[in-house]
N, C-alpha and C positions, 0 to 999 in steps of 0.2 A: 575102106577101112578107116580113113585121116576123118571121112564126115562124119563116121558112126562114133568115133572117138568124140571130136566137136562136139554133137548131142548128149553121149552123158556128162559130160562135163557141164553144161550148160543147164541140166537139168536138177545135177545133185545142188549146182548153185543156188536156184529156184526154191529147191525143197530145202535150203540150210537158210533162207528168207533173205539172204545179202543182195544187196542190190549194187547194180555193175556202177563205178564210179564214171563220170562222165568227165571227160580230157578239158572240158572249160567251166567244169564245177569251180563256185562260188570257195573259196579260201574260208575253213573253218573258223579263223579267228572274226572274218566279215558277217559269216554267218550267225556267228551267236553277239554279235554288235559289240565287240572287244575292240577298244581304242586305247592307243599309250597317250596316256596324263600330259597333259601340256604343266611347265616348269611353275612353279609356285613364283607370285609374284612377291617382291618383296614389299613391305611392307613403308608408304613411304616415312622419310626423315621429321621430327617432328622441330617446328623452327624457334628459334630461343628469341625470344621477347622478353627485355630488359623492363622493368617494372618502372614509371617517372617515380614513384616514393624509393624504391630503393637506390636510383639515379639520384635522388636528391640527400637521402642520407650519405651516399657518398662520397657528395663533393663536399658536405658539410664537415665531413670527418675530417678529408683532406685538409678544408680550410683551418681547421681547429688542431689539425698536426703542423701547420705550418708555422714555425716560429716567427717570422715576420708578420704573420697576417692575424693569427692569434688572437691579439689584445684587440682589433677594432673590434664593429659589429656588424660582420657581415652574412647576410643572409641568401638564400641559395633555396631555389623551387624548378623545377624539372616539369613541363610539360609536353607530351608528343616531344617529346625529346627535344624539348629548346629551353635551354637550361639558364633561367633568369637572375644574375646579382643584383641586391639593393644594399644599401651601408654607407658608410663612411671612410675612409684611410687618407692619409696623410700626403703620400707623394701619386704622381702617374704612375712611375713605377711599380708601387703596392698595388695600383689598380689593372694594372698588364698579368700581375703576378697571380690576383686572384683568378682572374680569365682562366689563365692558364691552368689553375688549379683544378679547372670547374669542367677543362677538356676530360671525362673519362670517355672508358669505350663505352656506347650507345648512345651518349650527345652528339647530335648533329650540328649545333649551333648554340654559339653565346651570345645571349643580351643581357650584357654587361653596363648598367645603371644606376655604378657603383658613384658616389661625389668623392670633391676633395674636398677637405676641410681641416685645415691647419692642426685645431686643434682635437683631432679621433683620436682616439684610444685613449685619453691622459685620462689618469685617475681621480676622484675626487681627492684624494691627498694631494697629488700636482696641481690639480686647478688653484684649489684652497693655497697651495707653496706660492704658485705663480702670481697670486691676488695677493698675497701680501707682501711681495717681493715689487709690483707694481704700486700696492698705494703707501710703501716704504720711499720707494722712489720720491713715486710724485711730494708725501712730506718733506723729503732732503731738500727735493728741489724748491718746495716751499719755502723750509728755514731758509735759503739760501738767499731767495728773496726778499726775505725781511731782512734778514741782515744785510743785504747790499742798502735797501733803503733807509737802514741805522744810521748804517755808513753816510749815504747821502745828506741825510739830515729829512729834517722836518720842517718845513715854513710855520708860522705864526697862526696862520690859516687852517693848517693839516696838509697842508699837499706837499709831496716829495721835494724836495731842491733838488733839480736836475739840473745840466747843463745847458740844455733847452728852456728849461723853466727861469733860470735867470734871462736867459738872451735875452727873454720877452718881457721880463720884470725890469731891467734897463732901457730898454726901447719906453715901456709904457711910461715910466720915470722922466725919460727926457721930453717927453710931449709939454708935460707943464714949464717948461723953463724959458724964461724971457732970454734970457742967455744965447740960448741953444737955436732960438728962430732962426730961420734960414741956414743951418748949420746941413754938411750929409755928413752924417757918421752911420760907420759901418761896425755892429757890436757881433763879436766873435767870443764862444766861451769853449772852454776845453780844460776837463779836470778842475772846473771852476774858478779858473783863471780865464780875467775878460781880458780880451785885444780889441782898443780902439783904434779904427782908421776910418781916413777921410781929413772932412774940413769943416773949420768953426769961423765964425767973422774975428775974433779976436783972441788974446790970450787969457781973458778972463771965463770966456768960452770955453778955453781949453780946457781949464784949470776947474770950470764947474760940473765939465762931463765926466772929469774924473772923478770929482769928491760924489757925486751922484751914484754913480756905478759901485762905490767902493761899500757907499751905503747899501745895496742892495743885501738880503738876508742869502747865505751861503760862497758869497764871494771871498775868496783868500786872497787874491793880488789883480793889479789891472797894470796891463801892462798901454804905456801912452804912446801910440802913432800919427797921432792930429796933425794935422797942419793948418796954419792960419791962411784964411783967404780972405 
């Protein structure tokens, strides 16, 4: 009875066209090539690269906001990122200062070819103040000169009467004098006052070194230290 049952069962299956699943059938999702999605990749980051012209406008800016640095002229160029100063300023300092200025973010390095020079930043109005405050000077100092040699006087000649310039005007005076042969006198002049010392053969000697000396042009006194030998 259990086989004859078995057979129509098997048969209506047959005649309804289904076919018997098989216990190590392929998994319906393999069979029709269904695969789960692998994760979307992200997409990657895009990197920021600093422009050397907008590198250089900005340290220029910087320089040009900085009120110490301001007035020189200094100038600022960025390339591959090694950011080069040229110019002028006044102390080391101002030139540490602009360096520093010239550090933004995507400079990797300063070459800083900045000079000193005393006189950067000054204005054509100070130059021009400063030029006429110096050739003001040097005039003063001028007049000053003439007038001390007013003062001095003038020789017959033109040349100054100095106190040097008698010494040597006495000395040259006594060479001529019969008097005065074999005489050592030593002539001293200060504020145009002579001092004689030393020694003369006689007192006539004395007495003509003196009148000789007193003749010379700028002389006001002579003062007598001789001694007879």
């Amino acid at each position: 009875m259990k086989a004859t049952s078995c057979i129509i069962v098997a048969f209506a299956a047959l005649a309804l066209g289904a076919r018997p699943v098989s216990a190590t059938a392929t998994p319906l999702s393999q069979t029709y090539g269904a695969t789960k999605s692998a994760p979307a990749t992200k997409p990657a980051q895009a990197v920021k690269v600093v422009d050397d012209k907008a590198l250089t406008d900005r340290i220029e800016a910087r320089l040009k906001a900085d009120a110490s640095l301001k007035k020189f002229n200094i100038s600022a160029s960025v390339s591959g990122g090694v950011a080069t100063l040229t110019g002028t300023v006044r102390t080391k300092a101002e030139k540490l200062r602009a360096a520093r200025d010239a550090r933004v973010p995507g400079v990797t390095r300063v070459d800083n070819q900045i000079k000193l020079d005393k006189d950067a930043g000054k204005s054509v109005g100070q130059e021009m103040k400063e030029t006429a405050k110096t050739v003001g000077e040097k005039t003063k100092e001028g007049a000053q000169t003439v007038a001390e040699k007013t003062k001095q006087g003038v020789s017959k000649t033109g040349e100054v009467i100095t106190d040097a310039w008698i010494t040597a005007r006495v000395h040259s005076n006594f060479m001529g004098e019969d008097l005065l042969k074999g005489s050592d006198i030593n002539v001293d002049t200060s504020n145009h006052v002579v001092t004689l010392r030393g020694t003369v053969k006689s007192e006539a000697g004395r007495m003509r070194a003196v009148e000789v000396a007193k003749k010379v042009e700028g002389v006001d006194r002579v003062v007598d230290q001789l001694t007879i030998k």
